[in-house]
N, C-alpha and C positions, 0 to 999 in steps of 0.2 A: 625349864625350857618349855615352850609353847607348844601346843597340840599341832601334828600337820593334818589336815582335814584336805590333802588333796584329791583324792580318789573321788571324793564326792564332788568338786569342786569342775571335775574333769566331766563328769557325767552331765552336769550341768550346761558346760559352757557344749560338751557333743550331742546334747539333745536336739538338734535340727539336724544332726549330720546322718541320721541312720534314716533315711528316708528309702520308699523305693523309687529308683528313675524311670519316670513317665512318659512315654510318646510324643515329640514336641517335633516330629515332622522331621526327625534327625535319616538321612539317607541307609546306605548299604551298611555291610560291618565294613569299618574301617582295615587296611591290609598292611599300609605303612605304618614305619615310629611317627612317622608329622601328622597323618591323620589320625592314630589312637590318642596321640597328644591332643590332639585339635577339637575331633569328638568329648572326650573328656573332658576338657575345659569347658564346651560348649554346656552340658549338662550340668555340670557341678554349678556355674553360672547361675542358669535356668532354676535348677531346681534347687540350692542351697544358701545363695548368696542372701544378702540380707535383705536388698533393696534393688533386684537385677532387673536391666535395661531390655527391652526386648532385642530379641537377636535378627535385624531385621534391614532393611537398607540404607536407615537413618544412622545405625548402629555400626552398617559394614562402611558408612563414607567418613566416620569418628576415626574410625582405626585405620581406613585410606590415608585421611590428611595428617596423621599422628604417625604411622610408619614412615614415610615420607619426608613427615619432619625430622627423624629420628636417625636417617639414613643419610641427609643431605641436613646436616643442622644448619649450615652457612649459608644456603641454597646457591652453592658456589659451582656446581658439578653437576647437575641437571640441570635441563633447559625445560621451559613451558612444554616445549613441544613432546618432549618427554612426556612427562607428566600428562599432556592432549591421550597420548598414547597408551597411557596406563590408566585413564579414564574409564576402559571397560570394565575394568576391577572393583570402580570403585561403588557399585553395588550387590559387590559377586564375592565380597567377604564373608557374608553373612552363609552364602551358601557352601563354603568353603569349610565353614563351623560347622557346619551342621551334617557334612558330608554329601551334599549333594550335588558339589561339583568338586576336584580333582584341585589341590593345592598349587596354583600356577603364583599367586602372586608375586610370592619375594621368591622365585625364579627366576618372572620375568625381571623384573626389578635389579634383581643382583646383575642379569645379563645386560642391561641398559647400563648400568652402575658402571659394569667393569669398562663399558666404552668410553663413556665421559672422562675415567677416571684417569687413562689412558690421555687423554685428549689436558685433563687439568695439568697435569702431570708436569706435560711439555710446555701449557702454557704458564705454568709459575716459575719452572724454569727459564724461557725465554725472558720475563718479564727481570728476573731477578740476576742474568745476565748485562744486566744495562744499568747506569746509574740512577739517581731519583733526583730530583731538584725541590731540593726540602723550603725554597724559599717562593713558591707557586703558592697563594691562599686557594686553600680548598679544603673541604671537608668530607667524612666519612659517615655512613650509617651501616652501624653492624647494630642494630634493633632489628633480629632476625626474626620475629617476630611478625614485624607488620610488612616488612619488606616481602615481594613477590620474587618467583622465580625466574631468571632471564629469559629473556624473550629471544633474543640469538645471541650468536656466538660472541658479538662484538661485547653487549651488553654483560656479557660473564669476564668478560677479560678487562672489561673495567672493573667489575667489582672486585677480580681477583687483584687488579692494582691497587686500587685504593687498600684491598686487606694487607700487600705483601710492604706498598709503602708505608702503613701504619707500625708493621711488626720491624721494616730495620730502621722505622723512625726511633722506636722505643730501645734500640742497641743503641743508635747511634748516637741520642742523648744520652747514653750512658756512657758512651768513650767519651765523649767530651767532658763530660763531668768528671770522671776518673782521669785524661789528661790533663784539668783546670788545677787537678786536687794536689796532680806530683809533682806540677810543673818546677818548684821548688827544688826539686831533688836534686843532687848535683848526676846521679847516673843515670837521670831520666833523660832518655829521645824521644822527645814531641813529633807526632804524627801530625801529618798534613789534613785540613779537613777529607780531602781528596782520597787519604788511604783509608782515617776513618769510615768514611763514609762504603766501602768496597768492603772490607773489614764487620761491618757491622750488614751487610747484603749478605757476605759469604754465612754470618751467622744465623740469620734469617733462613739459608737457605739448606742447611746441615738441620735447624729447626724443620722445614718442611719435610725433609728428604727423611726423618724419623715419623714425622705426621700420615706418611705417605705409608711408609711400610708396613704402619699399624694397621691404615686402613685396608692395606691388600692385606692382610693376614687374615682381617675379622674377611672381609671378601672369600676368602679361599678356605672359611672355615662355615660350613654349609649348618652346621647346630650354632653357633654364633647369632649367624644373621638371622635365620629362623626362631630362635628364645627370644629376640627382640620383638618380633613380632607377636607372637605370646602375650609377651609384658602388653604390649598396646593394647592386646584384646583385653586382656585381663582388670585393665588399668582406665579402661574404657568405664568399668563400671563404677571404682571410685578410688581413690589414691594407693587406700594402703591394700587392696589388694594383690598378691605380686605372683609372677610365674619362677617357680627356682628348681633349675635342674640340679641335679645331684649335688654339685660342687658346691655349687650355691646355697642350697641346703646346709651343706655342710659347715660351711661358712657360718652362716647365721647362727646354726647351733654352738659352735665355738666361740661367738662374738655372745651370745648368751650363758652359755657356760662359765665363762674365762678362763677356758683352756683349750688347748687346741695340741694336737700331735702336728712335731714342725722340727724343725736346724736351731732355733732361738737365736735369729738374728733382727734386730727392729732395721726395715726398707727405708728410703730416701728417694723420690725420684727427681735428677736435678734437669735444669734448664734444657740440658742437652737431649732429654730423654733415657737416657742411663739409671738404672736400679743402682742406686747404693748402700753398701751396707752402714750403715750406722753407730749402731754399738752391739754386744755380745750378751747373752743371759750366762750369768756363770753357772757353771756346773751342763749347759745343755749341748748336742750334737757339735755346736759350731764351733766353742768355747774350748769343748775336750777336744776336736780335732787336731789342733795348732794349727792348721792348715790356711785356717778365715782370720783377716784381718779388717779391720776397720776401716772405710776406706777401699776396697774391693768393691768394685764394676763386676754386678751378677749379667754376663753376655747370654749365656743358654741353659735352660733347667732341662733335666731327662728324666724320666721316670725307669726307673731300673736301665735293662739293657735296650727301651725303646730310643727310635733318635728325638733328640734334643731342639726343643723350641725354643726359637730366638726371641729372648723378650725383651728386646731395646725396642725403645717406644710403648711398651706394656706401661697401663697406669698399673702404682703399687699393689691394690689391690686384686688389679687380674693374676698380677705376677706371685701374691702373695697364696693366694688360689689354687696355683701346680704346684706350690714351692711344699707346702702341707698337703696330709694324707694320712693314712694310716698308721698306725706305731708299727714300729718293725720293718716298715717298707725303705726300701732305699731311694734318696732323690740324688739323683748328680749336678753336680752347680760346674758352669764354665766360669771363671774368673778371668777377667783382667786385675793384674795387682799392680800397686800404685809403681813400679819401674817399666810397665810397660808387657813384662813378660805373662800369656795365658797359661791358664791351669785349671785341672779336673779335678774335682774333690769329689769325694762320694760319701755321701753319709746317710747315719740310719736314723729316720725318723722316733722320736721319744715325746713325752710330753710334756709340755711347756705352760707354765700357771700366768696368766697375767692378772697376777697379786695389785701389781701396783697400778693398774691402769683401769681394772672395772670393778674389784669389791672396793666394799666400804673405808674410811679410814676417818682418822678423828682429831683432833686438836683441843686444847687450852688455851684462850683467849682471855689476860689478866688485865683486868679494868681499873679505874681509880673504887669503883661500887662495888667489883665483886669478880666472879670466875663464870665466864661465859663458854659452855662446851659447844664444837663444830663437831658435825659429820658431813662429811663429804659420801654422797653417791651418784656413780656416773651413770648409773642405768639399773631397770629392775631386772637384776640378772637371774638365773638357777638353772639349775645342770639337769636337764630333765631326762636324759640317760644312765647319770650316775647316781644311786638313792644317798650315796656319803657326799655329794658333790655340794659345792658351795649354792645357800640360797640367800638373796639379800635381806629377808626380813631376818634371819636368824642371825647373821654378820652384821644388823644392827642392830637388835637385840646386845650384842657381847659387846658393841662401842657404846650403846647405851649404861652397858655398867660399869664398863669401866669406868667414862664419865660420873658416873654418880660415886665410883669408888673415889675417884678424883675430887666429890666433894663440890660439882659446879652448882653453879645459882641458876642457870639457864640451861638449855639447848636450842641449837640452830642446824637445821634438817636442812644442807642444800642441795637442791634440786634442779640447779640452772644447769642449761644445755642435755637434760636429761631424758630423752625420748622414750621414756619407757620400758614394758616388756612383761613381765610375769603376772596377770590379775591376780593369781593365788599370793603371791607374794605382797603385792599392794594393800589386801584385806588382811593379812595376817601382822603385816607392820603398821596397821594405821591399829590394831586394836594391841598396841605397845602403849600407846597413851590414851584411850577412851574404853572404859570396862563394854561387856559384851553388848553387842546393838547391832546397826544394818551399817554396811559401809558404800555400800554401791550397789542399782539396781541395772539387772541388766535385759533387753528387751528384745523378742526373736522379730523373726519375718512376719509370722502370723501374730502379731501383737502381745504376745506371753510376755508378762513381766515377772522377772523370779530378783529378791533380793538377797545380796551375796552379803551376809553375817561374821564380823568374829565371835566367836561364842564363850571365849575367857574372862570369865568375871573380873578379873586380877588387873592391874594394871601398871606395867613395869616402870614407867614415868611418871609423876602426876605434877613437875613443876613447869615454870614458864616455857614456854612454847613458841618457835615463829618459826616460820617455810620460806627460803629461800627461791624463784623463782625467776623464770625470763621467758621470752616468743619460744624458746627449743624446748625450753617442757610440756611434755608431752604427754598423752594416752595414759598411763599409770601413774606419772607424776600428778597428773590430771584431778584423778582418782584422790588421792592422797592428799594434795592440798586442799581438794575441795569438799570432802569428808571434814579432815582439822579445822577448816571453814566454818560448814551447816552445824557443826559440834559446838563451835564458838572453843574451841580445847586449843586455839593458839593464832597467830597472825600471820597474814601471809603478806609476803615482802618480795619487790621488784616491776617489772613489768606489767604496765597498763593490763597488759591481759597474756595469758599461756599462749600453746599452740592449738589448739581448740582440736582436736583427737577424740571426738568421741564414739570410736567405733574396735568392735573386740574381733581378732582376726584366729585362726587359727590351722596348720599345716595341714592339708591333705594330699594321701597320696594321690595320681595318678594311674595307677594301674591297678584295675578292678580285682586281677585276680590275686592280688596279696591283701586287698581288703582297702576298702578306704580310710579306716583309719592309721595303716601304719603309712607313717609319710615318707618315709625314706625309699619307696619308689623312682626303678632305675628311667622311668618316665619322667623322673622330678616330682614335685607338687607343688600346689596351690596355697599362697597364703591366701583365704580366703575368710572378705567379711561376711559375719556369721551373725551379729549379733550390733548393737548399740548399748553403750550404756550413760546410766544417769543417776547424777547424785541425788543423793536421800532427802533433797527439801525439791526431787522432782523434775527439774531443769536436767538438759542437757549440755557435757560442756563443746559438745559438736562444734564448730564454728563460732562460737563466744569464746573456749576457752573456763578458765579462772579467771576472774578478776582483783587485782591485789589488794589487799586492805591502804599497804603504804605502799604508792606508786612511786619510784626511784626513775630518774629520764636516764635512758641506755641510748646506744648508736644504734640500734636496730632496731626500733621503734616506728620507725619512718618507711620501713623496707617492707617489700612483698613476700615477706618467707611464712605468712600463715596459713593454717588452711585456707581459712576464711578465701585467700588469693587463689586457690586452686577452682576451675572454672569443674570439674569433677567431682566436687565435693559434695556429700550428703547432706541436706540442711539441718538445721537445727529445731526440737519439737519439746513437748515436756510428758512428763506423764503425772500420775499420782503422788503423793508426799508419802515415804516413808514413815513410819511409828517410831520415832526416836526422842531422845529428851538433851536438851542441851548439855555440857559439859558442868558439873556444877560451883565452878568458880570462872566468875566472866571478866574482863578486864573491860576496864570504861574505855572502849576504842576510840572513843571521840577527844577523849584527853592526848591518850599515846599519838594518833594521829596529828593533832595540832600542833604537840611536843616536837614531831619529825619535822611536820612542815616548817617550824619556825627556824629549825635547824638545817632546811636546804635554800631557805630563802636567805640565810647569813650566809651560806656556802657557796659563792659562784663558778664553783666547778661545773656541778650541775645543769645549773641553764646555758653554760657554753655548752657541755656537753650535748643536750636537746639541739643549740643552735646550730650545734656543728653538724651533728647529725642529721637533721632535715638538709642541711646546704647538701651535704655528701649525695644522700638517697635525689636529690634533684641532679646531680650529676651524671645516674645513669638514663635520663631520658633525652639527653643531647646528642649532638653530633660531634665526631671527633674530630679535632686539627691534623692535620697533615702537613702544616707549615711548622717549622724548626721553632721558630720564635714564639708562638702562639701556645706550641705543644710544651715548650718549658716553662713557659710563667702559667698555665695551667696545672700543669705536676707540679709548679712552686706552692700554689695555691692546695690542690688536694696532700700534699706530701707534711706543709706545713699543718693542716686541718687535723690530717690522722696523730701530727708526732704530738699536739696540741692535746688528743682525746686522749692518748696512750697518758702522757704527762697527767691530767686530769684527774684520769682514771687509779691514777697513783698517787699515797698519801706521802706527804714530805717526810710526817714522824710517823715511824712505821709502829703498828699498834706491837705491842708485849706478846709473839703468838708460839704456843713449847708444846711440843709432842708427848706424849703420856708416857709416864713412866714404863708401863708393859708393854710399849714400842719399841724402846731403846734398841732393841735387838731385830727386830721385826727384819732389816732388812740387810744383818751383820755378813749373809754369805756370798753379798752382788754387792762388790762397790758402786757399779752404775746406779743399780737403784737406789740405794743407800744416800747417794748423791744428789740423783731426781727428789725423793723425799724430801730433804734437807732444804732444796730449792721450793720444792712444793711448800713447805712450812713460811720458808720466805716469801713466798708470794701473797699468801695470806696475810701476812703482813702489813702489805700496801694495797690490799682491795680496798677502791674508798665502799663499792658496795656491800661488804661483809662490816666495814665499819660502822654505816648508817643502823646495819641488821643487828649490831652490838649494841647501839645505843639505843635499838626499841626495846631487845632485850634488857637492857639496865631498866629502861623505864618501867617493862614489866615487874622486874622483880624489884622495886621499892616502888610501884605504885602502891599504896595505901589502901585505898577504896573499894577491896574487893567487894563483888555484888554475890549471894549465892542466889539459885538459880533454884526456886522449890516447883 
């Protein structure tokens, strides 16, 4: 097993963090929780971040029009005039940072809030009190974006029409179609458009009247609306810097761990707003109760003998949030159960692995040429509490050999929809297949460049190689494809380009006097950028990204989800080349590549795929139908497009793809999982992308030609 060099790793990336804070014009001592929070941030900002903004009026009007937007995302509920009024703030955040004046903002704001919202309240219901005449031509703009805020009252309650007849527009094509569908049936009673139409209003209006409650809740919850606030300052200065109080914290470390103390119930949140349970973890709190069934409506969570929050209309993961806690702790769940009758359960928090959902896992993929091995990783995880806790280079590491015990000709690393996580893990699993060298340099505020090394001569893999990629890889996957890259050690396959992440973040706490480095501060802490890094031939993948050796056309090609779109984003720069030597067997890229291309230009999946996808991403920057007729041969047209790419996207003859022998068991004591597994194997099956990834594979490993590399 591989050396863990993280101690050193850690000093490393906290070397900008032990500074002392400087005088920057910051007011009094702070006396409240909002202003020791506020203070704090302000500095940590100032004096640690990697590339900080000045704190200053340009800076307090950023996080003006961002809280604003964050608060009123529809801008359906505040009027201009509003806003005229809250104008005075909007140079007076900065001084709010820095304690030099008295935290009024999201005060006043909340207090304006609550009037409007009062006032929306009555008019979505009056509007959705009355019928809609779906056969009026007119159209909608929810591009909330470039739209302004109403001007008066008249102009909000139009746009709250156009929004509330778009939402029972999309019910009531949906009765129609479900009564086109039965009509057949001999015990079906065909509704009049007349009920439909009232029918599909009532449900609109059950939808709002959940939209509503959520929003008085966060309203009436005074740390709620204030952490949002936070987040904007925080986020002012570049994406992935983030504000996360306790819970959230908490959160994060579980979602990096893959485990969490919890009930092991997997959530649902359906149409209506309603938490559902889903399925059970065997052997966990909810499983051994007999109490929870599947199909249970979670109404209210309570923390021991505290009273109980109602979390209909909670997204999942708010709700997932109170639901976990501590081992040992008791959480109480209100259920409705599928007969209608409520019920209290109480149970004791335990912990819960999520085996199958964040560590590594692996496959055999048998070809007419040979035995092509998969590993699947969905993020760079490691349990940075637990020293026995699961870390992802060492859990591929053990899929690594078994693979090889397996006898494969290949390996296929993928890394789609992979956002990252661990650097220390990124360096340690990329020198699994390249003996010791530099894998990634990383670059402070003050211009320090340090390069981050595996230092194991050894080399656990040395046969064909490719990386599996898309736009969601991310930050560490970053790292990792684009090290096997600069190495020339294997091919990287999919998307025009990654998610261009090129920047290292890391927890601090909030409250001086525990110390800044322990993060778990009941202030919360700061993800905070700290650092930038950049591959070993120099480049940054900031805002580039990876770029793929063999580009594959995806449906998300066309869309805005990359950095590069984030108007916050750090630019892109380069530094110095690394001292490294290429990998010493190269593959003639230019052959492999024409090889592929000649085999998507025979396949016209693919270019539909491209065509469709552009059509689609041209669909969110129009206006929407509000007439009946318009708005169904439209969803004819996108409904058909998607079933087209889904169809596309799946092979007719599904490739030969079997789980490894030392799996068989892997998941013999949870039939659910067992069963997820079994499907997950299927699905592989019918990727045409892991397909195309198998046959550069093949070409690798009987390419002929190798070059060595002196």
């Amino acid at each position: 097993m591989r050396k863990r060099n993280l101690p050193v790793l850690l000093l490393i990336l906290a070397g900008g963090v032990f500074v002392a804070f400087r005088s920057l014009g910051f007011g009094g001592d702070p006396t409240t929780k909002q202003e020791k929070i506020l203070r704090s941030v302000g500095e940590m900002l100032q004096e640690i971040h990697y590339s900080p903004k000045n704190i200053d009026n340009k800076f307090s009007e950023e996080v003006f029009n961002k809280y604003l937007g964050d608060v009123d995302v529809e801008k359906n509920i505040l009027l201009q005039s509003d806003i005229d009024a809250l104008s005075k703030y909007r140079y007076r955040i900065d001084d709010e940072i820095l304690g030099n004046e008295k935290p009024e903002f999201v005060p006043t704001v909340t207090a304006i809030f609550k009037k409007r919202m009062v006032e929306a309240e009555q008019i979505y219901k009056d509007i959705l009190a009355k019928p809609f005449d779906f056969t009026v031509d007119e159209e909608a703009d929810f591009n909330f974006d470039k739209v302004g805020f109403p001007k008066n009252d008249a102009e909000r309650r139009e746009a709250w029409r156009k929004r509330l007849k778009y939402l029972t527009l999309e019910r009531y094509a949906d009765l129609l179609e479900a009564r086109e569908a039965n009509k057949k049936n001999k015990d079906f009673v065909a509704k009049s458009d007349i009920e439909l139409e009232k029918e599909a209003r009532m449900k609109a209006m059950k939808t709002m009247d959940y939209y509503f409650d959520r929003l008085n809740y966060k309203l009436n919850n005074e740390d709620d609306r204030f952490n949002i606030f936070v987040q904007d300052i925080v986020q002012s200065m570049d994406p992935h810097t983030d504000y996360l109080p306790p819970v959230d914290k908490r959160y994060f470390d579980e979602q990096m761990s893959g485990r969490f103390f919890g009930i092991g119930a997997s959530l649902l949140r359906d149409e209506d707003g309603n938490i559902k349970i889903t399925s059970l973890v065997s052997g966990s709190p909810a499983s051994k109760s007999g109490q929870i069934n599947v199909g249970d409506v979670i109404k209210k969570v309570a923390q021991g003998n505290q009273e109980p929050v109602d979390v209909t209309g909670f997204f999942v993961e708010d709700a997932v949030k109170i639901i976990r806690g501590t081992k040992g702790t008791e959480v109480r769940l209100t259920l409705k159960k599928a007969d209608g009758s409520v019920k209290t359960v109480s149970l004791i928090r335990d912990e819960i692995v999520q085996d199958e959902l964040t560590f590594a896992k692996s496959a055999v993929v048998n070809t007419e040429k040979g035995k092509i091995g998969y590993i699947y990783l969905p993020e760079f995880y490691a349990d940075f509490e637990n020293p026995k806790g699961n870390r992802c280079s060492i859990d591929v590491a053990h899929e690594v050999m078994k693979l090889k015990e397996d006898k494969v000709d290949g390996i296929i690393i993928d890394l789609r929809n992979n956002g990252g996580g661990s650097l220390y893990d990124v360096v340690q699993m990329v020198g699994l297949f390249v003996p010791q060298g530099p894998v990634v340099q990383v670059k402070d505020r003050d211009g320090r460049a340090q390069v981050l090394s595996d230092h194991d001569k050894s080399v656990l893999y040395d046969g064909p190689l490719a990386v599996m990629v898309n736009e969601y890889s991310a930050s560490a996957s970053e790292i990792f494809a684009a090290a096997i890259q600069d190495y020339k050690r294997g091919i990287i396959i999919g998307s025009t380009s990654t998610y261009g992440k090129g920047t290292v973040q890391r927890n601090i706490g909030l409250d001086r006097t525990m110390g800044i480095m322990d993060p778990n501060s009941q202030l919360g802490s700061v993800k905070l950028t700290l650092q930038k890094f950049y591959r070993i031939n120099g480049g940054s993948t900031q805002l580039k990204g990876v770029s793929s050796d063999i580009v594959l056309p995806d449906v998300l090609e066309y869309s805005k989800v990359r950095e590069k779109d984030n108007p916050d984003a750090l630019p892109w720069d380069e530094i110095q080349k690394a001292d490294y030597s290429p990998w010493k067997y190269a593959y003639d890229l230019n052959v492999i590549k024409k090889e592929s291309e000649e085999r998507l230009k025979n396949n016209p999946s693919f270019g539909l795929i491209r065509a469709n996808a552009e059509w689609l991403d041209k669909q969110n920057d129009k206006k929407y139908p509000l007439n009946i007729e318009k708005y169904r041969e439209e969803q004819k047209q996108i409904k058909a497009t998607v079933k087209q790419i889904e169809t596309l996207s799946k092979l007719q003859k599904p490739m030969n793809v079997l789980g490894l022998p030392q799996d068989a068991d892997r998941y013999a004591g949870d039939k659910d999982k067992q069963k997820r597994y079994e499907q997950w194997l299927k699905g592989l099956g019918t990727d045409i992308y892991l397909n195309e990834a198998i046959n550069v594979e093949d070409d690798m490993v009987m390419q002929k030609n190798l070059v060595y590399n002196k």
